[in-house]
PDB file with one MODEL, atoms N, CA, C and O in Angstrom:
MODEL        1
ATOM      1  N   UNK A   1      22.102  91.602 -36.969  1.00  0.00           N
ATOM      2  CA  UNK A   1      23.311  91.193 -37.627  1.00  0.00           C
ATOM      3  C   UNK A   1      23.056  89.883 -38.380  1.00  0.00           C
ATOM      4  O   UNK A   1      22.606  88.865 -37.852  1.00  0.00           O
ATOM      5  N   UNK A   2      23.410  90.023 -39.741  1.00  0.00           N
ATOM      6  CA  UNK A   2      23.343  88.711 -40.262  1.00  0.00           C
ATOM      7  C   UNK A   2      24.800  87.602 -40.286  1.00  0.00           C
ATOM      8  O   UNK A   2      25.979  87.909 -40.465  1.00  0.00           O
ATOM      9  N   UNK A   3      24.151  86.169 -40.019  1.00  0.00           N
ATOM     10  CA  UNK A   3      25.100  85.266 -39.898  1.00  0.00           C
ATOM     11  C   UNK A   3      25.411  84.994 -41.175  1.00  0.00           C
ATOM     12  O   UNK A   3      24.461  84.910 -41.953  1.00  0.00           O
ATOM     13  N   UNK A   4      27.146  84.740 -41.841  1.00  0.00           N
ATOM     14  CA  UNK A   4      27.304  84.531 -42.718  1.00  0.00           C
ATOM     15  C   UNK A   4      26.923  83.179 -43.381  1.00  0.00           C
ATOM     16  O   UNK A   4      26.979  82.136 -42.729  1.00  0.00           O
ATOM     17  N   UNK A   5      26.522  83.204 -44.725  1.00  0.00           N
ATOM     18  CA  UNK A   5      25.871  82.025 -45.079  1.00  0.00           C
ATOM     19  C   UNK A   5      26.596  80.439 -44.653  1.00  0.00           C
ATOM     20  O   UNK A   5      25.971  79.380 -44.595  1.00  0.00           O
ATOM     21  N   UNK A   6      27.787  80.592 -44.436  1.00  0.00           N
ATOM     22  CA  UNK A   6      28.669  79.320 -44.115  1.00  0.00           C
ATOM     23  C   UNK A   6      28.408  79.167 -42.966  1.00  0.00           C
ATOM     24  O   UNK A   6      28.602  78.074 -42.434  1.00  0.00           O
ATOM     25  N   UNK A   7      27.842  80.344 -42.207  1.00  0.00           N
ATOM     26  CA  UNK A   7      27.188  79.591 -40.523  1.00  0.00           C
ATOM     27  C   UNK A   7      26.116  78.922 -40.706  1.00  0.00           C
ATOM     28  O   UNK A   7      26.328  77.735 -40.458  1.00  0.00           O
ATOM     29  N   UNK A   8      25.218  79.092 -40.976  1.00  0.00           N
ATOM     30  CA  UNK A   8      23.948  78.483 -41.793  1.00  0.00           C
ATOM     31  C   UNK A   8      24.012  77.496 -41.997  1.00  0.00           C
ATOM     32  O   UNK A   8      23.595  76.650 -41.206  1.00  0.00           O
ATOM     33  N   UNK A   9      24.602  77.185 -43.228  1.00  0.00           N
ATOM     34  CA  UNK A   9      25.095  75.816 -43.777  1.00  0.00           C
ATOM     35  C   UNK A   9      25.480  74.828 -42.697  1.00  0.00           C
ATOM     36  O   UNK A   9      24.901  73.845 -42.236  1.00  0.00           O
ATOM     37  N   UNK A  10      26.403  75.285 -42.495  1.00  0.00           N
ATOM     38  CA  UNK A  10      26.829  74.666 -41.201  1.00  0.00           C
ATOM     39  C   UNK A  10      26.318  73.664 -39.778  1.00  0.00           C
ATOM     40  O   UNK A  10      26.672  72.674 -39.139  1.00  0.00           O
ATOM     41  N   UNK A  11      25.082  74.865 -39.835  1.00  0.00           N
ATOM     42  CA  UNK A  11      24.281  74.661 -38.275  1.00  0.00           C
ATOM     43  C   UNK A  11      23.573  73.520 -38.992  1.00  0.00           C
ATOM     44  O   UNK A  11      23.818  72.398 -38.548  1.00  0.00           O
ATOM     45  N   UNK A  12      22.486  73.639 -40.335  1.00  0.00           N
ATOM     46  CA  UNK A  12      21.828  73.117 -40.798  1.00  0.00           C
ATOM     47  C   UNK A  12      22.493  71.146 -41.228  1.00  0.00           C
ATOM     48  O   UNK A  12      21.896  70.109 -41.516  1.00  0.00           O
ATOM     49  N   UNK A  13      23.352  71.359 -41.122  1.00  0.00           N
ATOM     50  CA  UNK A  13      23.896  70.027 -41.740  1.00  0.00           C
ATOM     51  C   UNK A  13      24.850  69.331 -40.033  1.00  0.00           C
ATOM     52  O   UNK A  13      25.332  68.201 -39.945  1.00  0.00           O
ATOM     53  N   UNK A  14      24.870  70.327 -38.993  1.00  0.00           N
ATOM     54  CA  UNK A  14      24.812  69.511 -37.582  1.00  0.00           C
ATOM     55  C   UNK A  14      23.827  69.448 -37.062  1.00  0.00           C
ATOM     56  O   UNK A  14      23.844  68.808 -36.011  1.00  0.00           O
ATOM     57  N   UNK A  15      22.317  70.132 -37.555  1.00  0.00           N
ATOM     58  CA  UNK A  15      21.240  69.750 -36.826  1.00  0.00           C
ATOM     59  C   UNK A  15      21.138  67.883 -37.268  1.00  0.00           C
ATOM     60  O   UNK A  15      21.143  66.910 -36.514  1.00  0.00           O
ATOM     61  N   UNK A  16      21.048  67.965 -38.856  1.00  0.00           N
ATOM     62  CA  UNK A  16      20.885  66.863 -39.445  1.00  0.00           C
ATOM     63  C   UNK A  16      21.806  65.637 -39.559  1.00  0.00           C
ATOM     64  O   UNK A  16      21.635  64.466 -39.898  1.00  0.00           O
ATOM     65  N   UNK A  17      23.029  66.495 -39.072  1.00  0.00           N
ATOM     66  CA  UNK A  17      23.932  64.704 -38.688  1.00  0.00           C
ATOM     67  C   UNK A  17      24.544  64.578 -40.249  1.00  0.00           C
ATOM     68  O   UNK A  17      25.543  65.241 -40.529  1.00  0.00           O
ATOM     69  N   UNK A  18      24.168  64.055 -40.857  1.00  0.00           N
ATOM     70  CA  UNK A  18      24.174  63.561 -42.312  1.00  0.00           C
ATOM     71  C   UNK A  18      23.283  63.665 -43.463  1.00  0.00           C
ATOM     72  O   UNK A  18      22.198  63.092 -43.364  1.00  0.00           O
ATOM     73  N   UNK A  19      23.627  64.470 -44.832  1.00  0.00           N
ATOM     74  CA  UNK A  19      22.832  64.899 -45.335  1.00  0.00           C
ATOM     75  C   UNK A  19      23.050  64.940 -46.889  1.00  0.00           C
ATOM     76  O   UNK A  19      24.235  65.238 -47.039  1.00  0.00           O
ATOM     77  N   UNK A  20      22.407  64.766 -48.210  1.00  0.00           N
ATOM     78  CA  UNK A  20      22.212  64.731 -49.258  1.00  0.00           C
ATOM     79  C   UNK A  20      22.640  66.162 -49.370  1.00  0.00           C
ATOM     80  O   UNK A  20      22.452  66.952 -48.445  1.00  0.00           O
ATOM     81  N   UNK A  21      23.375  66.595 -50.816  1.00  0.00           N
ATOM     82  CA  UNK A  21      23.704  67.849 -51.007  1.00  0.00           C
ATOM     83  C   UNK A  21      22.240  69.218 -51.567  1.00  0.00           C
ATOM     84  O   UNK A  21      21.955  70.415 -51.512  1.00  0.00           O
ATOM     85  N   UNK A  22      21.660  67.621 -52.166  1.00  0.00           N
ATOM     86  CA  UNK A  22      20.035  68.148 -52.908  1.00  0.00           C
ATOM     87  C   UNK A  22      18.898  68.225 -51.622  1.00  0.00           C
ATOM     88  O   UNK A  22      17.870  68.809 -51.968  1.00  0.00           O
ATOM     89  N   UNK A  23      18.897  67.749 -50.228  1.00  0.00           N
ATOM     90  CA  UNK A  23      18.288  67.911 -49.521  1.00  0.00           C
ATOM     91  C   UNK A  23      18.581  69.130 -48.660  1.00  0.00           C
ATOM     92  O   UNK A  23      17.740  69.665 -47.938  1.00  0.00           O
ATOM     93  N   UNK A  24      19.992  69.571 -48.811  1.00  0.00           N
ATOM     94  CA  UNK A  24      20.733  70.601 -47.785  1.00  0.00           C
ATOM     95  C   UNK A  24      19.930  71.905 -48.579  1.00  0.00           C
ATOM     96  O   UNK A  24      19.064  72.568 -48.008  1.00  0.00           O
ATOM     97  N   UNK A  25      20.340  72.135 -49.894  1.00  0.00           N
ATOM     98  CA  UNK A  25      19.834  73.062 -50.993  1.00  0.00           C
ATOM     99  C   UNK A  25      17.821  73.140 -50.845  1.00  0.00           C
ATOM    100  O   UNK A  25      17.186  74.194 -50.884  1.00  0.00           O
ATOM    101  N   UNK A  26      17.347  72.060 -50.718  1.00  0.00           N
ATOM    102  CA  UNK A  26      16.410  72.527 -50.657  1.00  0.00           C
ATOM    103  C   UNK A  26      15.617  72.870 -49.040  1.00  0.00           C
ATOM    104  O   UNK A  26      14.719  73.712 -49.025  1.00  0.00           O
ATOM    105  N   UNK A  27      15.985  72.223 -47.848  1.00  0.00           N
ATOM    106  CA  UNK A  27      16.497  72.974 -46.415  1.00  0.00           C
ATOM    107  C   UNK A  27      16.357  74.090 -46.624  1.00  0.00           C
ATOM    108  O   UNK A  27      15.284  74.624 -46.341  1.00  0.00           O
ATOM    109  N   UNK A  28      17.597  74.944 -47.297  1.00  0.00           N
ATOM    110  CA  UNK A  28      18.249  76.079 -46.902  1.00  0.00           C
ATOM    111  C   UNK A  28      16.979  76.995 -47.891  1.00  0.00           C
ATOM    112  O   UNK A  28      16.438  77.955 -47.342  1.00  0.00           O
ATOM    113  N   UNK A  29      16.695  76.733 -48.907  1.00  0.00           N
ATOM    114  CA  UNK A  29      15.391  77.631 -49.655  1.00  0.00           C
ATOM    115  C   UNK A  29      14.502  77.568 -48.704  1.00  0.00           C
ATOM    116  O   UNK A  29      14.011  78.648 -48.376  1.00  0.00           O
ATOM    117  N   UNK A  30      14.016  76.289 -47.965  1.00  0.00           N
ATOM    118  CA  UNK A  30      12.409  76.175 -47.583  1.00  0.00           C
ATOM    119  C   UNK A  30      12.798  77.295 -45.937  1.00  0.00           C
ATOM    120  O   UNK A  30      12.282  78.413 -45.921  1.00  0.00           O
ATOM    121  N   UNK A  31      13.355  77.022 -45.166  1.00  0.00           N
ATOM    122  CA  UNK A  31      13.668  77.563 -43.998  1.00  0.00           C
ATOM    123  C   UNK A  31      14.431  78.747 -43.748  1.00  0.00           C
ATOM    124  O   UNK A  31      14.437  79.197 -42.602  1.00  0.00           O
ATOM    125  N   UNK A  32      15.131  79.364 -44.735  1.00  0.00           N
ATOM    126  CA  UNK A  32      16.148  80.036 -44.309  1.00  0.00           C
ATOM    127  C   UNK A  32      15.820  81.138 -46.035  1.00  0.00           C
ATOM    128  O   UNK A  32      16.417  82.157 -46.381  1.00  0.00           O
ATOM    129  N   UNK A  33      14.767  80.454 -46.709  1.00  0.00           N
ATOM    130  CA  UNK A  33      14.762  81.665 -47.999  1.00  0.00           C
ATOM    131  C   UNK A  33      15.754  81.957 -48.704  1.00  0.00           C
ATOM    132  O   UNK A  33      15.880  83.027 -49.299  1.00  0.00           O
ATOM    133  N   UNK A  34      16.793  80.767 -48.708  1.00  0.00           N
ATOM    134  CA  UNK A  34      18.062  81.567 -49.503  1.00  0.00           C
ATOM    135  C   UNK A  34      18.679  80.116 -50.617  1.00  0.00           C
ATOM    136  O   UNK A  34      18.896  78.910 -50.503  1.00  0.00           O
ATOM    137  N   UNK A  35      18.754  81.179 -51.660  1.00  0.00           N
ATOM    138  CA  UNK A  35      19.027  80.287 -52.829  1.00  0.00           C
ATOM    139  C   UNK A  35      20.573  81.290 -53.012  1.00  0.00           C
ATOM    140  O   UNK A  35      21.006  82.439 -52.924  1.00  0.00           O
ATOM    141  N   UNK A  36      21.053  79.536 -53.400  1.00  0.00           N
ATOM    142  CA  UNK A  36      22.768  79.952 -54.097  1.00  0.00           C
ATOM    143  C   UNK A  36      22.682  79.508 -55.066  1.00  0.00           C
ATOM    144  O   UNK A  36      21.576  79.022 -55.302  1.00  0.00           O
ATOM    145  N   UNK A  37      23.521  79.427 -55.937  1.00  0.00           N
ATOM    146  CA  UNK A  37      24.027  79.401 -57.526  1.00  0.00           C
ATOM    147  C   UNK A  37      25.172  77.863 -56.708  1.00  0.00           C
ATOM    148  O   UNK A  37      25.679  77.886 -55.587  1.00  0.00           O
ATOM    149  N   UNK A  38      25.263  76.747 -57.715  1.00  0.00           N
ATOM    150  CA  UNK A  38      26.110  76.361 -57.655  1.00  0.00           C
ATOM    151  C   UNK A  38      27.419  76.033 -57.054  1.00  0.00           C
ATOM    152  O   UNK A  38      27.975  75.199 -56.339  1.00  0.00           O
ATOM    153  N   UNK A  39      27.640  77.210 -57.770  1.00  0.00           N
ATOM    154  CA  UNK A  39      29.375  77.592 -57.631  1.00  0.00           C
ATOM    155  C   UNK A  39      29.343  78.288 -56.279  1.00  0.00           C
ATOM    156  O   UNK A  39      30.209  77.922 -55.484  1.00  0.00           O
ATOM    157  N   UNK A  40      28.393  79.340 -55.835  1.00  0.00           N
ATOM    158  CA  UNK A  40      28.590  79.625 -54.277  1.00  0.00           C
ATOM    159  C   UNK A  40      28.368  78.648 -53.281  1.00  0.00           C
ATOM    160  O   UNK A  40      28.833  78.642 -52.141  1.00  0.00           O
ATOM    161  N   UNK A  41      27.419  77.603 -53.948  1.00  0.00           N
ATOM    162  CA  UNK A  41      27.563  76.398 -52.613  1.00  0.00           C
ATOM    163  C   UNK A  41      28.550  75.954 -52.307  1.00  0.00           C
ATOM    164  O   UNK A  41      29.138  75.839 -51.232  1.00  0.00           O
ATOM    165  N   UNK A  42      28.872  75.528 -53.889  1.00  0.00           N
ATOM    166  CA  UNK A  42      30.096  74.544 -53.691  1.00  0.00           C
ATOM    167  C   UNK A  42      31.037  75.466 -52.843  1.00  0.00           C
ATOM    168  O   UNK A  42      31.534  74.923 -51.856  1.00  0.00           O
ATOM    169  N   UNK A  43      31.313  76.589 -53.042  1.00  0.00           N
ATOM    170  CA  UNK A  43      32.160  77.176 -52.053  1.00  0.00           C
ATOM    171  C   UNK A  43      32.089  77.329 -50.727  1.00  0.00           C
ATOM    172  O   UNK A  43      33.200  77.413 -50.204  1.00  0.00           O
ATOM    173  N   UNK A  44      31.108  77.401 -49.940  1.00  0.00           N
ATOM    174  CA  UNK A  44      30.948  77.406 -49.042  1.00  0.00           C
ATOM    175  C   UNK A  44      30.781  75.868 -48.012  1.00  0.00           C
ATOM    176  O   UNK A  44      30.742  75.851 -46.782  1.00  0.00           O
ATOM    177  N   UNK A  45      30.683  74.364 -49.168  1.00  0.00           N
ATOM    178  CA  UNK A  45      31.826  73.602 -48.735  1.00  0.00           C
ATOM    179  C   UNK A  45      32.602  73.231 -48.775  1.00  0.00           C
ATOM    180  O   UNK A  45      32.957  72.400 -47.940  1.00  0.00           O
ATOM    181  N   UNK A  46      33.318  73.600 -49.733  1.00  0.00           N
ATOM    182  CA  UNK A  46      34.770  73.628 -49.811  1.00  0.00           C
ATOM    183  C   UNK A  46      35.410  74.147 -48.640  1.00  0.00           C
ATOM    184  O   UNK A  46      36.061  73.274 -48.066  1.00  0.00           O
ATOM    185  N   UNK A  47      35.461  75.645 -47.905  1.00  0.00           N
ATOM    186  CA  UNK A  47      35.038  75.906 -47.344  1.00  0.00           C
ATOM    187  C   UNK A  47      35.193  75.846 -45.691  1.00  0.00           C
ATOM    188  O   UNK A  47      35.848  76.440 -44.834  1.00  0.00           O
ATOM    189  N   UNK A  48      34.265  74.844 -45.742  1.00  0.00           N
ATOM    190  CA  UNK A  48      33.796  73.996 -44.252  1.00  0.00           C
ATOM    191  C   UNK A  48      34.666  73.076 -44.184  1.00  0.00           C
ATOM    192  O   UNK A  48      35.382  73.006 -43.186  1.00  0.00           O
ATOM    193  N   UNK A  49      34.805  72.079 -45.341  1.00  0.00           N
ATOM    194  CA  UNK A  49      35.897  70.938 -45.705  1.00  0.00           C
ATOM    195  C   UNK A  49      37.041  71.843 -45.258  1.00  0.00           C
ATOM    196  O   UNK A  49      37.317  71.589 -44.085  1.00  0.00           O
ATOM    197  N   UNK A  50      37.754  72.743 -45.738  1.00  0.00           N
ATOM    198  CA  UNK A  50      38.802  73.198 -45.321  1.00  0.00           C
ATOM    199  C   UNK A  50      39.104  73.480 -44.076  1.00  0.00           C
ATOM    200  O   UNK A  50      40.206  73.369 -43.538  1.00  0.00           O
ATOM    201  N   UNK A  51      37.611  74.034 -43.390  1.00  0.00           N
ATOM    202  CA  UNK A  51      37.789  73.937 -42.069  1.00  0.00           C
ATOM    203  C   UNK A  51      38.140  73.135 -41.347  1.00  0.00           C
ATOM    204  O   UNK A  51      38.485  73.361 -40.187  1.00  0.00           O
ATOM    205  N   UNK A  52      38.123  72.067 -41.874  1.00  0.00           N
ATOM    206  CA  UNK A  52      37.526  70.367 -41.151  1.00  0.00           C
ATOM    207  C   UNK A  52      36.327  70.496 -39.999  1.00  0.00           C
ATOM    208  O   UNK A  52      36.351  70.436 -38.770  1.00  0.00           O
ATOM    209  N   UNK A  53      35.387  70.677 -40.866  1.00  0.00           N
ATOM    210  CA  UNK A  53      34.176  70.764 -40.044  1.00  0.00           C
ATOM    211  C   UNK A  53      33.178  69.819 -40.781  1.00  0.00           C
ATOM    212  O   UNK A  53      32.439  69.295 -39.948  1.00  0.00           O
ATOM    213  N   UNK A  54      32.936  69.471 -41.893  1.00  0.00           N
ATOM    214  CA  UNK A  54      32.405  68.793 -42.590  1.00  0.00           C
ATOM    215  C   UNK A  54      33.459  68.157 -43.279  1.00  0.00           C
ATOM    216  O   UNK A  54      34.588  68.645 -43.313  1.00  0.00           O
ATOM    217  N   UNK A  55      32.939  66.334 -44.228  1.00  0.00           N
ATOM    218  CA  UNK A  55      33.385  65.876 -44.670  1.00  0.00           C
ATOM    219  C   UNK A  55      32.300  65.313 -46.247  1.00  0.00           C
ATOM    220  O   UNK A  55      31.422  64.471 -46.060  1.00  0.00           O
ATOM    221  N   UNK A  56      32.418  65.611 -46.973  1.00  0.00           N
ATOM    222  CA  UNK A  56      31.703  65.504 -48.355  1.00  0.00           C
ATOM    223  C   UNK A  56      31.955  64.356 -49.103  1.00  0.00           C
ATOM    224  O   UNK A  56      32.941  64.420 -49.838  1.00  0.00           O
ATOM    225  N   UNK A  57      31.282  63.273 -49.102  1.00  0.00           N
ATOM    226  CA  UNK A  57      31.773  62.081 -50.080  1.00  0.00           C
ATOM    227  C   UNK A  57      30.338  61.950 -51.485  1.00  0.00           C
ATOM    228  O   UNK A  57      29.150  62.253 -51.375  1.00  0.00           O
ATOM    229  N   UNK A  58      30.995  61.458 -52.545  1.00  0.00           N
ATOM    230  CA  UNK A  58      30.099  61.276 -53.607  1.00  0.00           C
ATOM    231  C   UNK A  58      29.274  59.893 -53.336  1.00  0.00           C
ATOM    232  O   UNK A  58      29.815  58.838 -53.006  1.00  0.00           O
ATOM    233  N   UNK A  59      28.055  60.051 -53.506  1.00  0.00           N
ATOM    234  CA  UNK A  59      27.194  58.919 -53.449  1.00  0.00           C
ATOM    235  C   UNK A  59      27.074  58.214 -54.793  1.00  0.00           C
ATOM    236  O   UNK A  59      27.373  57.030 -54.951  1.00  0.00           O
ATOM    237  N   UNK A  60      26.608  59.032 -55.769  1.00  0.00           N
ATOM    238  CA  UNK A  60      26.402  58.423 -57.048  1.00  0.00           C
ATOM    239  C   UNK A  60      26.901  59.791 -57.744  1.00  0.00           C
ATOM    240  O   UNK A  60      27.161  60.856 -57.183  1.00  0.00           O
ATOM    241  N   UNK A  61      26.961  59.496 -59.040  1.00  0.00           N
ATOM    242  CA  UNK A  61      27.923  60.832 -59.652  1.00  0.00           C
ATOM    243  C   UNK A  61      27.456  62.128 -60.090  1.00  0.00           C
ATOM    244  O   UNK A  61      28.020  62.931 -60.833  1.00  0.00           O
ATOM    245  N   UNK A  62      26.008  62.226 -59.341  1.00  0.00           N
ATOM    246  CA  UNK A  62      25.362  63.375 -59.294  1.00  0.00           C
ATOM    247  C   UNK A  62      24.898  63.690 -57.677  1.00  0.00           C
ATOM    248  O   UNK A  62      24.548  64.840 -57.412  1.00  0.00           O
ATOM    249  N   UNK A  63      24.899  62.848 -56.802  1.00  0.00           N
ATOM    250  CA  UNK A  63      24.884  63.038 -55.328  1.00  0.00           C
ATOM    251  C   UNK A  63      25.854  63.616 -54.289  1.00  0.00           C
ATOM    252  O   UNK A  63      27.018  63.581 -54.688  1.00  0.00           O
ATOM    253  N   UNK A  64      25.742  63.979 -53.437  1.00  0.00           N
ATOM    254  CA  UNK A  64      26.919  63.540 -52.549  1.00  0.00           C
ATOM    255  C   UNK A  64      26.651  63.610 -51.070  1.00  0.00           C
ATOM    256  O   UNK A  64      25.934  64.597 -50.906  1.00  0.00           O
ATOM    257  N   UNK A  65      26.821  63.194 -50.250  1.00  0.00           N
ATOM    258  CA  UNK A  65      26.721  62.812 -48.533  1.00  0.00           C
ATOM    259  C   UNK A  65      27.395  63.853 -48.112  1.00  0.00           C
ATOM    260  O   UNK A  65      28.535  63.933 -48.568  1.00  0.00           O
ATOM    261  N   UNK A  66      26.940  64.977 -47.127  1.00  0.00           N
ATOM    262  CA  UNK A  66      27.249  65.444 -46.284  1.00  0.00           C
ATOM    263  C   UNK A  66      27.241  65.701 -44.889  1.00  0.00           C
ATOM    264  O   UNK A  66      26.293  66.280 -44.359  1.00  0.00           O
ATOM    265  N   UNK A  67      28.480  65.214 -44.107  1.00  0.00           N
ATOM    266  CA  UNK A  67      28.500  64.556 -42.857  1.00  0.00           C
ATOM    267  C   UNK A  67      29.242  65.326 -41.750  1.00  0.00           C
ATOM    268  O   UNK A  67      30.429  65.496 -42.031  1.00  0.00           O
ATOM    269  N   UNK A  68      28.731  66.008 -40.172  1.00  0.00           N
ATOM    270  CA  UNK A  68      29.619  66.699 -39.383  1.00  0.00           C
ATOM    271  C   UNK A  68      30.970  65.904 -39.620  1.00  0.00           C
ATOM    272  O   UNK A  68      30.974  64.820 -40.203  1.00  0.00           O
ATOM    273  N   UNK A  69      32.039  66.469 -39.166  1.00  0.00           N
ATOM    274  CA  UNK A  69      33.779  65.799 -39.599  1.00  0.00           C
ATOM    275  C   UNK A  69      33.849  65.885 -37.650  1.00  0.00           C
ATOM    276  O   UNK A  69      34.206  64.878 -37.037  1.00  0.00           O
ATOM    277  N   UNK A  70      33.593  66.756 -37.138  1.00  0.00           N
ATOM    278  CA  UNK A  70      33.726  66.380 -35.624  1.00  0.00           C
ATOM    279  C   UNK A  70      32.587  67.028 -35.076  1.00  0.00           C
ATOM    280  O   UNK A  70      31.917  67.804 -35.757  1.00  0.00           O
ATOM    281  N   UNK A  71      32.242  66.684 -33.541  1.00  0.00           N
ATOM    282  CA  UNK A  71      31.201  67.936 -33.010  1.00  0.00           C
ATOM    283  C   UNK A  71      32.527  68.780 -31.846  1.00  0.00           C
ATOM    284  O   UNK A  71      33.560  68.273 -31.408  1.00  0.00           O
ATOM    285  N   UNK A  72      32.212  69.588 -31.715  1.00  0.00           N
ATOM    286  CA  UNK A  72      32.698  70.681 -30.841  1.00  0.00           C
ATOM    287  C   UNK A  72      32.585  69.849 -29.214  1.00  0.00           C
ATOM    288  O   UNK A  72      32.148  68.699 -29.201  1.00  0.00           O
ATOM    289  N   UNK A  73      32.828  70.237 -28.454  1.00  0.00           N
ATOM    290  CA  UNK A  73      33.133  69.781 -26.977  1.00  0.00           C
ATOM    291  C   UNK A  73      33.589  70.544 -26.754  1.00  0.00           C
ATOM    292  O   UNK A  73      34.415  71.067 -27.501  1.00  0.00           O
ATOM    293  N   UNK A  74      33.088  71.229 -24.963  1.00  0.00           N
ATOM    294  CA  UNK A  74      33.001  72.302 -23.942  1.00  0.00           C
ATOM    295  C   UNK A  74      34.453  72.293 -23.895  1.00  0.00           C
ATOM    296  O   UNK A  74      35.186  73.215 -24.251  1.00  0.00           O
ATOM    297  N   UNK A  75      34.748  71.336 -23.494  1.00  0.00           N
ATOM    298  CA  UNK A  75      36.609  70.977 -22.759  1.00  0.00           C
ATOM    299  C   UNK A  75      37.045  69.915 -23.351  1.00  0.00           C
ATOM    300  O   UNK A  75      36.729  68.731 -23.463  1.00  0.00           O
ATOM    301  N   UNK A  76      38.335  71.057 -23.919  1.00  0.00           N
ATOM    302  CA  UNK A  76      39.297  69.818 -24.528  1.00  0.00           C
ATOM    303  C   UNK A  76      39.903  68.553 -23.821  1.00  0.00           C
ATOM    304  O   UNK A  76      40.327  68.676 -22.672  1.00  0.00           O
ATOM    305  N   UNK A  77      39.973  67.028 -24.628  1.00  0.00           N
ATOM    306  CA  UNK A  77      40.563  66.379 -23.348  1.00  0.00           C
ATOM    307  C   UNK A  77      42.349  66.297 -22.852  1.00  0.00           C
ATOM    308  O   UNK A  77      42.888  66.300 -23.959  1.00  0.00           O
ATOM    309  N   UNK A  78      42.703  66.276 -22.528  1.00  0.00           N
ATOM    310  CA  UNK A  78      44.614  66.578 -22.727  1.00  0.00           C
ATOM    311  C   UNK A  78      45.284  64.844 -21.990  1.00  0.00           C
ATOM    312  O   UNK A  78      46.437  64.417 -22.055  1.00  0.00           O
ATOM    313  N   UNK A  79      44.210  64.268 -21.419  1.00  0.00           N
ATOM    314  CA  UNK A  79      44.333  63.104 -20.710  1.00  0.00           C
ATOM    315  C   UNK A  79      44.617  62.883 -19.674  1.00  0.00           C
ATOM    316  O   UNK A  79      43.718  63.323 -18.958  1.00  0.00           O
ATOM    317  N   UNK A  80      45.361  62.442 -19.108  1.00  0.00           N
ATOM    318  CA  UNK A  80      45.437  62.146 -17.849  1.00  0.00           C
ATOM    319  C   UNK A  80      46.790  62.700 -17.148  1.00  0.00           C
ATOM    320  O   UNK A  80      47.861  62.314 -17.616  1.00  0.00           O
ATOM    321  N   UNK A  81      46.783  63.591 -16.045  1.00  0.00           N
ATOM    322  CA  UNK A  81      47.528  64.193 -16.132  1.00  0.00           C
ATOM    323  C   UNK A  81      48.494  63.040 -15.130  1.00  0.00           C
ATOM    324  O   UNK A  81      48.077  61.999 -14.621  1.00  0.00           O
ATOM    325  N   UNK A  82      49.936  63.636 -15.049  1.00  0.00           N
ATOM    326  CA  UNK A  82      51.098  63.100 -14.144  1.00  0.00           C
ATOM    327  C   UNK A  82      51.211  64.116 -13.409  1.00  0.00           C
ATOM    328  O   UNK A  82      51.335  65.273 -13.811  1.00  0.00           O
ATOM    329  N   UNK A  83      51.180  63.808 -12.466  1.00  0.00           N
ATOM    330  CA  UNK A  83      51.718  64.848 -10.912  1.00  0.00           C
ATOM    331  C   UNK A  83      52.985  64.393 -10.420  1.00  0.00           C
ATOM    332  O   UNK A  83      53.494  64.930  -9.436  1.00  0.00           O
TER     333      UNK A  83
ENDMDL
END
């Protein structure tokens, strides 16, 4: 079964914490053999952003930083309970 490319993306940019959009693109060719067009990247963080799973800021006006937005945790916390 193949994982959809937005899982990918995904995993690849929480292995790395924080990541260049031109370093993610070339990642995803060298390891994973898969080239997108543009417009399908950009969609697929748009995307993630929508998810709130990633958060995308511009570095310089051809760059941009891509950063986990939260990590996942086993158990939610709800706080402290009252008895």
């Amino acid at each position: 079964m193949n994982n959809p490319i937005r899982n990918i993306v995904y995993e690849k940019i929480r292995q790395a914490g924080n990541i260049t959009d031109s370093d993610l693109t070339n990642i995803l060719r060298k390891d994973n053999n898969i080239l997108l067009s543009e417009a399908d990247f950009n969609k697929v963080l748009l995307d993630l952003e929508i998810y709130s799973l990633i958060r995308v800021t511009w570095i310089t006006k051809d760059k941009r930083r891509i950063e986990v937005a939260r990590e996942m945790t086993s158990k939610p916390y709800y706080g402290d309970s009252v008895d």
